[in-house]
N, C-alpha and C positions, 0 to 999 in steps of 0.2 A: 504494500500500500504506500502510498508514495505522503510527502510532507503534507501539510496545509500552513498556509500564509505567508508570510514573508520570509525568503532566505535571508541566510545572518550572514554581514559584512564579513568579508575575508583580508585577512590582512595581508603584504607580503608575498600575493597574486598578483603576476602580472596579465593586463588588459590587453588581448590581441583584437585591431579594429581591423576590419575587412577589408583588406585593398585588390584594388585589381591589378597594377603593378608592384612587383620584387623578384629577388634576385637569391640564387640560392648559391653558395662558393662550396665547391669539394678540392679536395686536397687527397692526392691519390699518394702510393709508397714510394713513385720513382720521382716526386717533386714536383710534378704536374699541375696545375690548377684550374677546376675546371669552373666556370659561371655559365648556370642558365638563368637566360631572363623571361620572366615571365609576365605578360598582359593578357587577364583573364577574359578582355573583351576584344582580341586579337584571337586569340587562338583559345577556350575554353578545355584544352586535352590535354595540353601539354606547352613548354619553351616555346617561344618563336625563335628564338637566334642561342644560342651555346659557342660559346669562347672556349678555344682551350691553348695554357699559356707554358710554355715549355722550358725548363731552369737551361739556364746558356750549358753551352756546351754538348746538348744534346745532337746526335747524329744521326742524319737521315739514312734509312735503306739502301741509298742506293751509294752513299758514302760508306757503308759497312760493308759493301759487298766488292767493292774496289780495295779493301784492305783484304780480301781473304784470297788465298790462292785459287786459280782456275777451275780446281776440279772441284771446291766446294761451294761455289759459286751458284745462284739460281740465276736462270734467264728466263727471262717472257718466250714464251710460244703467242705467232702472231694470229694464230691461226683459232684461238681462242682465251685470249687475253689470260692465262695462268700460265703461274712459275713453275720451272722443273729444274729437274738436277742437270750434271754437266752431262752425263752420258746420254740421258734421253736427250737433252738439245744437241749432241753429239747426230745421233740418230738421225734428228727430223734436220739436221744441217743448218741449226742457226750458228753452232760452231764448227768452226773447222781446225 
């Protein structure tokens, strides 16, 4: 059965008021940071736009794959946009 009359003052509660814009900041393990912003009368499901900020020094794929020897290398197949190993790209003759 539920209360009757007036709820009693709470102290020491914080008031959350209904916005339709905010912003929510994650913080992932490898130093990443990610912000989604949110306008509830833009999009009602979900972010319209997401940031993501990357600590310096980070290095792209295709700078990591220039530091590794030939044969453990991945190469794009043109012929359907996915990476394979040296020998299949051996095969299909994107290397030689």
């Amino acid at each position: 059965m539920s209360k009757r009359g007036r709820p009693k003052k709470q102290t020491g509660v914080e008031v959350v008021v209904n916005t339709t814009k905010f912003e929510r900041h994650y913080t992932n393990e490898d130093g990443s940071v990610q912000i989604w912003k949110f306008d509830l009368k833009k999009n009602p499901n979900g972010p319209y736009e997401t940031i993501i900020e990357y600590p310096k020094g980070t290095k792209t794929f295709e700078q990591l794959q220039s530091e590794l020897p030939k044969t453990k290398r991945k190469y794009l197949n043109p012929k359907n946009n996915k990476y394979v190993n040296y020998l299949r790209a051996k095969q299909l003759g994107i290397v030689k």
